[in-house]
Every structure is written in structure tokens, then in C-alpha cells.
C-alpha positions as CSV (number, residue, x, y, z in Angstrom):
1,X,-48.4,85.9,-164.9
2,X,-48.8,89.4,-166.8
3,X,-51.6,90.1,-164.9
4,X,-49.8,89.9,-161.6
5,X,-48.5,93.4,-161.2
6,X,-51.7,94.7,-161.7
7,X,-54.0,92.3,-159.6
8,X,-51.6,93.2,-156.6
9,X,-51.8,96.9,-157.2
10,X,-55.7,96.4,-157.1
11,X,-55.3,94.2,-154.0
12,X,-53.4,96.8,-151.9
13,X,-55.4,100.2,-152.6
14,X,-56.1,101.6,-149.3
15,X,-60.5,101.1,-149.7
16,X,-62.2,101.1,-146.6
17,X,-65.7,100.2,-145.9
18,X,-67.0,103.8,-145.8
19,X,-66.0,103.9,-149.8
20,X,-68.8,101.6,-150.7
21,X,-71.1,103.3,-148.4
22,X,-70.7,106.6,-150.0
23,X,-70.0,105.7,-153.4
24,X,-71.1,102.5,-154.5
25,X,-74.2,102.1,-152.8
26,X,-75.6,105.6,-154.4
27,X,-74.4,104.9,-157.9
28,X,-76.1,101.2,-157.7
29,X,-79.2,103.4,-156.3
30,X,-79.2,105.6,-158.9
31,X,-79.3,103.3,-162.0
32,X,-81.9,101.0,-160.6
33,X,-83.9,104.0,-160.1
34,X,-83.1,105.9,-163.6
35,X,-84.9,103.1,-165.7
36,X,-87.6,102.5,-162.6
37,X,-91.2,103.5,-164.1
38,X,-92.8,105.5,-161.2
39,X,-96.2,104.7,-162.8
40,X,-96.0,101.1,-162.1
41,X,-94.3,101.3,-159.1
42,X,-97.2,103.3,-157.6
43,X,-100.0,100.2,-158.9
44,X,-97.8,98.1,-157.1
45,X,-97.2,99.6,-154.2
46,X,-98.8,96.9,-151.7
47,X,-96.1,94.1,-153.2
48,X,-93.8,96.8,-152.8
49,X,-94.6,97.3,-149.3
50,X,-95.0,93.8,-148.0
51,X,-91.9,93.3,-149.5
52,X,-89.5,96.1,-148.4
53,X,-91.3,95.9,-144.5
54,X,-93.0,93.0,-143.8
55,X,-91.1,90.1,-145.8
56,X,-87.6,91.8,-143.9
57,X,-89.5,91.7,-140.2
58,X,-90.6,88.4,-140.4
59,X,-87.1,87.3,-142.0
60,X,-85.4,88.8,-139.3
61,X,-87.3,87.7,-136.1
62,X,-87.3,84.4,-137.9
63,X,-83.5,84.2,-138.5
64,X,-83.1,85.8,-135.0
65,X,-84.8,83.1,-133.2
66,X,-83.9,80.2,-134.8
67,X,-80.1,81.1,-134.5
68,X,-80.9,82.0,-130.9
69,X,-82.3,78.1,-130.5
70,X,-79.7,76.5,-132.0
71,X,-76.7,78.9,-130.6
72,X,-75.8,80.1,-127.0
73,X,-75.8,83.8,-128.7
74,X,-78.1,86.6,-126.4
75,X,-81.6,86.8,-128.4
76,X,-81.1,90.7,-129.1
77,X,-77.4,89.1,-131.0
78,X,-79.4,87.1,-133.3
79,X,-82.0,89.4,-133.7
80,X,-79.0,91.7,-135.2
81,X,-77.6,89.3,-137.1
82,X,-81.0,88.3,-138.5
83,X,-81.6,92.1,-139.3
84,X,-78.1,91.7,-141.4
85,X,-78.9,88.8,-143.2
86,X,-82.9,89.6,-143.7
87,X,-82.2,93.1,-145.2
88,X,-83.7,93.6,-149.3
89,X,-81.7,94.5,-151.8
90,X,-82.9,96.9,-153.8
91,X,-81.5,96.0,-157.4
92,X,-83.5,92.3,-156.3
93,X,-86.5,94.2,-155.8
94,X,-86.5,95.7,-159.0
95,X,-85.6,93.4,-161.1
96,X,-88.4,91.4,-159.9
97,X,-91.1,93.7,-160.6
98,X,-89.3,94.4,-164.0
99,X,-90.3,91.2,-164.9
């Protein structure tokens, strides 16, 4: 109950979409970067690569025509919502080569 004043103020600051586009998605790029070894990134680079092109292509036709079979959604609709479901995230990526 103390925490109620406070959890509404958070709730109704006026933060729209563009916010985390210009300032949370370049601070969470920035960090994974900063602590990124560039020398091992280059001796992986064809993991790397399947991963950031391939891995999301196939996702997304995959996702896009399986919804599109199962769905009376236009192919090029599920195709975009495959493409926003199939996308990499970057801290993922790094973590896993981290390890």
C-alpha cells in the first residue's frame, strides 16, 4: 500500500514507443558491445553470420507460412509477422558466444 503512489506515478508517465527506440535500444547496444572481444568475434564470424541472416530468414518464411496455413491471414501478413517474431536479439547473441 506505500508503494501505491509511486507505482501509479510510474504508470502514467507520458512514454511512447519512440523512447525505447532512441534510448533504450542504444544503451542495451552499447553495453553488450563494451565488454564484446572483437578478436573473437572476428574467429567466429560464420556462427555469427548464420545466425544474425540465415537462422532469422528461415525463421521468418517458416513462421510466415505456417501461420499463413493455419490462418485466413494474406501470405505477405504472415510473412511480416514472422519477420517480427523471427528477429535476433542481440544481448542473446552475445551471451551465447560468451559462453
Amino acid at each position: 500500500d506505500a508503494l501505491n503512489p509511486v507505482a501509479e506515478a510510474i504508470l502514467d508517465l507520458p512514454i511512447r514507443s519512440n523512447v525505447f527506440l532512441y534510448v533504450f535500444l542504444p544503451t542495451l547496444l552499447f553495453q553488450a558491445t563494451l565488454g564484446m572481444n572483437l578478436r573473437r568475434m572476428i574467429d567466429d564470424w560464420v556462427p555469427i553470420l548464420m545466425l544474425a541472416v540465415v537462422a532469422v530468414v528461415v525463421a521468418t518464411f517458416s513462421v510466415g507460412y505456417a501461420l499463413a496455413w493455419v490462418s485466413a491471414l494474406p501470405l505477405a501478413a504472415c510473412l511480416l509477422i514472422g519477420a517480427i517474431v523471427s528477429t535476433t536479439d542481440p544481448s542473446a547473441v552475445v551471451s551465447i558466444f560468451r559462453s
